[in-house]
N, C-alpha and C positions, 0 to 999 in steps of 0.2 A: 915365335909360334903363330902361326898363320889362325886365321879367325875361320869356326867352323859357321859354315852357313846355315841361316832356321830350317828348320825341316818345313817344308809344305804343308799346309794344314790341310787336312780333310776337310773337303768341301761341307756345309750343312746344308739342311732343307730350308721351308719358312719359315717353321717355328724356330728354327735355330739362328736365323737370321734375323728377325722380331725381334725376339730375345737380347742377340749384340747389338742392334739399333737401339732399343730402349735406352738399354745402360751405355752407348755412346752419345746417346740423347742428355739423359739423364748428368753427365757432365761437363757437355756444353754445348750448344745451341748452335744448329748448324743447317746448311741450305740442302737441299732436296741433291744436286747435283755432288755435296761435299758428302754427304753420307751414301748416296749411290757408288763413289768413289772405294769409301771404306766399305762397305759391303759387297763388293765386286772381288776383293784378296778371299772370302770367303765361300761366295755362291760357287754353284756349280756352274763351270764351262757355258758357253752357247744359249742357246732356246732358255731352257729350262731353268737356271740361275734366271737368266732376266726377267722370265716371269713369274720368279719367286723374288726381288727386286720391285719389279710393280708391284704385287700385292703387298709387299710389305710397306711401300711408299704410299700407298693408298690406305692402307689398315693405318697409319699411325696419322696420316691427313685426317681424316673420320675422326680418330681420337683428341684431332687438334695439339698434337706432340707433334708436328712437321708443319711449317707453315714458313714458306720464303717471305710476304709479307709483314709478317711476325717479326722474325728474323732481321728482314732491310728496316722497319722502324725502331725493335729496340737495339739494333748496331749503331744505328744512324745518332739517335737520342744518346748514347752512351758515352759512343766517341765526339760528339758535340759539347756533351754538359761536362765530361769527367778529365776527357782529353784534350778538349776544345780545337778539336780539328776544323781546317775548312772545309768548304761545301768538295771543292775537286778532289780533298784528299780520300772521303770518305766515298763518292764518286768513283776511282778506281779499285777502291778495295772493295765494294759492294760486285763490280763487273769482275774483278777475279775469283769472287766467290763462288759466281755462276747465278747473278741474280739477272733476272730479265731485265733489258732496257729500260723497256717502259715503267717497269716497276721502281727501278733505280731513281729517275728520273719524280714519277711523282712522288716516292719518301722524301728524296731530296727538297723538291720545291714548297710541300708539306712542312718541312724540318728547317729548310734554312729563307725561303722565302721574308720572312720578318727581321731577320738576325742582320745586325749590325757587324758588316765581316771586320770593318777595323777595330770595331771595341774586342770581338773575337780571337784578334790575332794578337792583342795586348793582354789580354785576359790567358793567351797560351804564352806569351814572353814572360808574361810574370809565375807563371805555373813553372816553365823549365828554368826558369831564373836567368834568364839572358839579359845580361850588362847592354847598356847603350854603349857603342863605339868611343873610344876615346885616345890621346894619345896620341903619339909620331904614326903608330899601324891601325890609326882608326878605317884606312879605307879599309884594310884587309879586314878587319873586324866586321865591317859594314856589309861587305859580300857574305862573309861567313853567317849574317844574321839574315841576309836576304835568302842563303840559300835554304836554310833551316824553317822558316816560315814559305818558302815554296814547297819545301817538303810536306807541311804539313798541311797545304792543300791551298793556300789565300794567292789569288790571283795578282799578280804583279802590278797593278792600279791600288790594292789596299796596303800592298809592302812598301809602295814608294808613298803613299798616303803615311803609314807608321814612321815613316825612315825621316820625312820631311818635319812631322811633329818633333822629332828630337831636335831638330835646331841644329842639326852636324854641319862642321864647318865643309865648307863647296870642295876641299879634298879628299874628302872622306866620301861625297858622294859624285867623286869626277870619273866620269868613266861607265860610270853603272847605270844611269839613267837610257843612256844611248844605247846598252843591251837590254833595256827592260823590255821591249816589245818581243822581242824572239822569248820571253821567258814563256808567256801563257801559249805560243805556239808549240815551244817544247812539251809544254803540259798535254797539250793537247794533241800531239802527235802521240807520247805516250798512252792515251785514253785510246786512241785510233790501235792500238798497237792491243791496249789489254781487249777490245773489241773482236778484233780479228782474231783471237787465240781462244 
């Protein structure tokens, strides 16, 4: 049985728009460009949606319920203290949210300027429980943990800083060292990438 499609929702005015902003507010915290998003399924069409769109992105700035500022410092604080992301990780997910550069930029340097990225990236192995390599497949192991902390955002100077602290024997890290340069250029082509889009 084939799946019936939603019916189209009747466009609303601004108060109707308010209204769904609020209580899309109301359950979690979102940027100026993510809730334009969600209230654009409901506006009317062309002109007149949009400028029922602005007044409501401005009615709830006034109110201080909309604030991208807001928004990039307690993401930034949340995912650093509770996830303990790195600075790049939390750095592209601010740019796909649709947070201004420059904004991105100084929460970041605000946030992570003082922070020690290697205690950070130990402080996130030991949060996801990631085992030191060891064993006949300690190198496979050893990628596997380098890729997982590039994920999570720490620049390939603080992963081979972490990786060398464990004292792994030169098999476990033969091979890797001589791709760790290309690692932060991949990062950073993806950044160029979330940029452009």
């Amino acid at each position: 049985m084939p799946f019936a499609r939603p019916k189209k929702r009747e466009p609303v005015g601004e108060a109707g728009l308010f209204d769904y902003a609020v209580g899309v507010l109301a359950r979690r915290m979102r940027t100026v460009r993510d809730l334009r998003r969600l209230m654009k399924n409901r506006a009317e069409e062309g002109e007149a949606g949009e400028r029922a769109m602005d007044a409501v992105v401005t009615r709830l700035a006034e109110l201080k319920y909309l604030s991208d500022t807001r928004f990039a410092a307690d993401y930034t604080r949340l995912r650093k203290e509770n996830e303990k992301h790195g600075r790049r990780r939390v750095q592209q997910d601010l740019a796909q949210k649709g947070v201004h550069k420059d904004l991105v930029a100084a929460t970041l340097a605000k946030a992570y300027d003082d922070v020690d990225e290697a205690a950070l990236a130990r402080e996130y192995i030991a949060r996801k429980r990631i085992k030191q390599p060891s064993g006949p497949d300690a190198q496979k192991q050893t990628v596997r943990v380098m890729g997982r902390l590039m994920r999570a955002g720490f620049s390939s100077s603080t992963i081979f800083k972490v990786l060398r602290s464990w004292h792994l024997p030169e098999e476990a890290m033969a091979g890797i060292e001589e791709g760790g340069s290309d690692s932060d250029s991949y990062a950073e082509r993806d950044e160029a990438e979330v940029d452009e889009g």
